[in-house]
MIFI-840947 format. One record per residue (C-alpha): residue in one letter; x, y, z. Coordinates in Angstrom, 2 decimals. Example, Ala and Ser with C-alpha at 12.3 -4.5 7.8 and 13.67 -1.06 7.14 Angstrom:
BEGIN
  type       xx       yy       zz
     a    12.30    -4.50     7.80
     s    13.67    -1.06     7.14
//
This chain:
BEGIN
  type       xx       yy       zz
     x     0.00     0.00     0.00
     x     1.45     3.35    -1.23
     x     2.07     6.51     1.80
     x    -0.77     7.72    -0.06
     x    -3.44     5.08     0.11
     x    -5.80     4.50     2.75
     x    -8.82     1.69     4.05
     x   -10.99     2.62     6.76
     x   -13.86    -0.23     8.05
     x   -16.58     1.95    10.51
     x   -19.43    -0.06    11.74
     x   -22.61     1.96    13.23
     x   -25.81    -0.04    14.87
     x   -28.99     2.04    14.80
     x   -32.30     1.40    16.18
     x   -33.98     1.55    12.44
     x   -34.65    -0.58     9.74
     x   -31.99    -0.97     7.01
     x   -34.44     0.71     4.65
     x   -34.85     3.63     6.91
     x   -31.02     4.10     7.29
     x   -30.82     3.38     3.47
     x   -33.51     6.33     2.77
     x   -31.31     8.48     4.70
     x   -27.67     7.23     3.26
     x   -28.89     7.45    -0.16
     x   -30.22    10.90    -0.42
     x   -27.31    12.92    -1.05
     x   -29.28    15.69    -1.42
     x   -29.54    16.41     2.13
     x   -26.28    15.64     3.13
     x   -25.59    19.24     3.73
     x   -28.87    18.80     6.38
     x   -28.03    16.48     8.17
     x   -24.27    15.33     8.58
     x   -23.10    19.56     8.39
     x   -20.12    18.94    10.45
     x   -18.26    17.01     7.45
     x   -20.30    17.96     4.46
     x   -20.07    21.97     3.77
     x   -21.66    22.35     0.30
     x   -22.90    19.76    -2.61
     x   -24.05    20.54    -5.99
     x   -25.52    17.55    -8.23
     x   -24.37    17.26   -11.77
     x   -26.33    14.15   -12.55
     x   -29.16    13.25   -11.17
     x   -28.69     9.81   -12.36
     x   -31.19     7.02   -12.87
     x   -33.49     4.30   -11.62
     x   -32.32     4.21    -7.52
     x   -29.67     6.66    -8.23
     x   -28.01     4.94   -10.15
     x   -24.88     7.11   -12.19
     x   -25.91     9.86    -9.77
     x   -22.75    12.44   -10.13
     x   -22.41    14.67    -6.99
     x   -19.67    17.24    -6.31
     x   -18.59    17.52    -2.43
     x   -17.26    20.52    -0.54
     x   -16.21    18.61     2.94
     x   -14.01    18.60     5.87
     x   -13.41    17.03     8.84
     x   -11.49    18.51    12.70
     x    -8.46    18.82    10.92
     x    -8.41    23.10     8.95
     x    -8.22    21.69     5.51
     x   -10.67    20.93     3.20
     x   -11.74    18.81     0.16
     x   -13.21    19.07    -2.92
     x   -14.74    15.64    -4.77
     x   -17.32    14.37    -6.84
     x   -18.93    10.79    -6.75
     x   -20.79     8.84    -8.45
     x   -23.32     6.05    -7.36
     x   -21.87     2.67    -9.02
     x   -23.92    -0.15    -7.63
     x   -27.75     0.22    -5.94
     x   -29.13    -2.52    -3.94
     x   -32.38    -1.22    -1.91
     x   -31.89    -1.03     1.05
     x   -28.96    -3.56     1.41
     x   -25.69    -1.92    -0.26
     x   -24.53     1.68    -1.62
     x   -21.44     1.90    -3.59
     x   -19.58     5.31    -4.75
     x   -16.41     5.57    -6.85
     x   -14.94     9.17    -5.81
     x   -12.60    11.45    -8.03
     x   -11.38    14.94    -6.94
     x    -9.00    15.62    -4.09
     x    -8.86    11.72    -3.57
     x   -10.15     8.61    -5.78
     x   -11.71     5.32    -4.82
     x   -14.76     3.87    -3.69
     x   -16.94     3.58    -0.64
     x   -19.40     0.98     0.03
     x   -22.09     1.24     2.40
     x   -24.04    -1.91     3.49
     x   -26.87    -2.27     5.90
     x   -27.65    -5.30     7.92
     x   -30.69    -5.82    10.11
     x   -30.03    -6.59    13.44
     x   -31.64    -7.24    16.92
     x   -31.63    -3.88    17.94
     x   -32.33    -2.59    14.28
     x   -29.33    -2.05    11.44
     x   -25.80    -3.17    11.53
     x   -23.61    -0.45     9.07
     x   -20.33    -0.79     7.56
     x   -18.52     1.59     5.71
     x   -15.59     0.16     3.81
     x   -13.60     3.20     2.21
     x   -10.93     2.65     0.32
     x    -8.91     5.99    -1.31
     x    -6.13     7.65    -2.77
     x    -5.32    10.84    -1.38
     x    -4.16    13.00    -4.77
     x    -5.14    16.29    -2.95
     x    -0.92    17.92    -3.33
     x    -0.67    18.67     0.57
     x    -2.26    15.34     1.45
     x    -0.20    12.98    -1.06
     x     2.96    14.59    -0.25
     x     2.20    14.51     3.61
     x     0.75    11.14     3.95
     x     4.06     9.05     5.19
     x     4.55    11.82     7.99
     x     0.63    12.57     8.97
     x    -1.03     9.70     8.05
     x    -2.28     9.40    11.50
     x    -3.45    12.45    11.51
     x    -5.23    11.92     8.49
     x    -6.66     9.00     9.75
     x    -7.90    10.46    12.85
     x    -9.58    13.23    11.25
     x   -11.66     9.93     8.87
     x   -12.39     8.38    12.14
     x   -13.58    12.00    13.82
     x   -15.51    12.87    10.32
     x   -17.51     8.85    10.85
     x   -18.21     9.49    14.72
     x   -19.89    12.79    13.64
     x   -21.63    11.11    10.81
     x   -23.13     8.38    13.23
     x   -24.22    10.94    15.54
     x   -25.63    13.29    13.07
     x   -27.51     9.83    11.63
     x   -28.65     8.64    15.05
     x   -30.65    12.33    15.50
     x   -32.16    12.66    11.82
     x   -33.84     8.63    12.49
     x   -35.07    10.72    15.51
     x   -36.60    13.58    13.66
     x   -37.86    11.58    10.84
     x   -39.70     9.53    13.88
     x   -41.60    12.60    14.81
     x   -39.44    13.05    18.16
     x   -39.77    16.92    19.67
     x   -36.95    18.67    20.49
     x   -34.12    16.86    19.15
     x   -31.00    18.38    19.09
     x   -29.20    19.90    15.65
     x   -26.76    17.91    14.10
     x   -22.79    18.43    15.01
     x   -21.27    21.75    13.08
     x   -18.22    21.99    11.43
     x   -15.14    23.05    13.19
     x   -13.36    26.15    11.45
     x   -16.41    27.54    10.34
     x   -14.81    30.61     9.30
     x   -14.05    28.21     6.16
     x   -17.81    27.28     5.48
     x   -18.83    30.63     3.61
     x   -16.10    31.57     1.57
     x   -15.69    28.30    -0.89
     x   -19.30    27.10    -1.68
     x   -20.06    25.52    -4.97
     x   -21.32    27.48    -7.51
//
């Protein structure tokens, strides 16, 4: 595996239904909504077709760490409400898959994301902070479980639940949207 290269595994368990976490997972559209901390700004190129299939969407995102990234997917594989797989191109390339397994106490997730980081400052940097890279993936998927666990709540009807996790550096929110 090249300096450059990366695999992270995260596993979530929800109290919901696979297809309720898939409903969620799937539309990209509201990523903005309701995982904020990590995704800043999204603009969809293609809306793709049956399921979402060839859906093309371009990510503004960040994680703890005061840099960001700029990437586009695109949804490769659809299989309601078990699997989700992206290929991503921009500041890194690679895939994601997302798969949801019902379980006792609702749905089993795993996240199996495998990239190349081609971003300059992260290539060149990725034999000395690779760690730190990796930390700010694992900070990015604790936020994103969080920020899942509350929208299941609010699309339960639940009052007062509390607003998803903001990004850190927010000074760097405003000033690169997508046009």
């Amino acid at each position: 595996m090249k300096s450059s290269e990366y695999q992270f595994i995260t596993h979530w368990q929800v109290e919901a239904t696979p297809e309720e976490v898939y409903e969620i997972i799937s539309d990209s559209n509201r990523l903005t909504q309701w995982w904020p901390s990590v995704y800043l700004d999204l603009k969809v190129l293609e809306k793709g077709g049956e399921g979402g299939l060839n859906k093309l969407v371009e990510l503004y995102t960040k994680g703890w760490l005061p840099y960001t990234l700029r990437w586009k997917f695109k949804v490769i594989k659809v299989d309601k409400p078990h699997s989700l797989e992206i290929q991503a191109i921009g500041d890194f390339i690679g895939g994601g898959k997302w798969i949801f397994e019902p379980s006792e106490n609702g749905c089993n997730i795993t996240y199996d994301w495998r990239i190349e980081a081609t971003k300059p400052i992260l290539k060149k940097l990725s034999w000395l902070m690779k760690p730190a890279f990796s930390a700010n993936h694992l900070w990015a998927m604790r936020k994103g479980e969080e920020s899942l666990k509350l929208e299941l709540r609010r699309r339960k009807g639940e009052k007062n639940v509390a607003e998803p996790p903001k990004p850190t550096f927010p000074h760097n929110v405003t000033d690169n949207k997508i046009l």
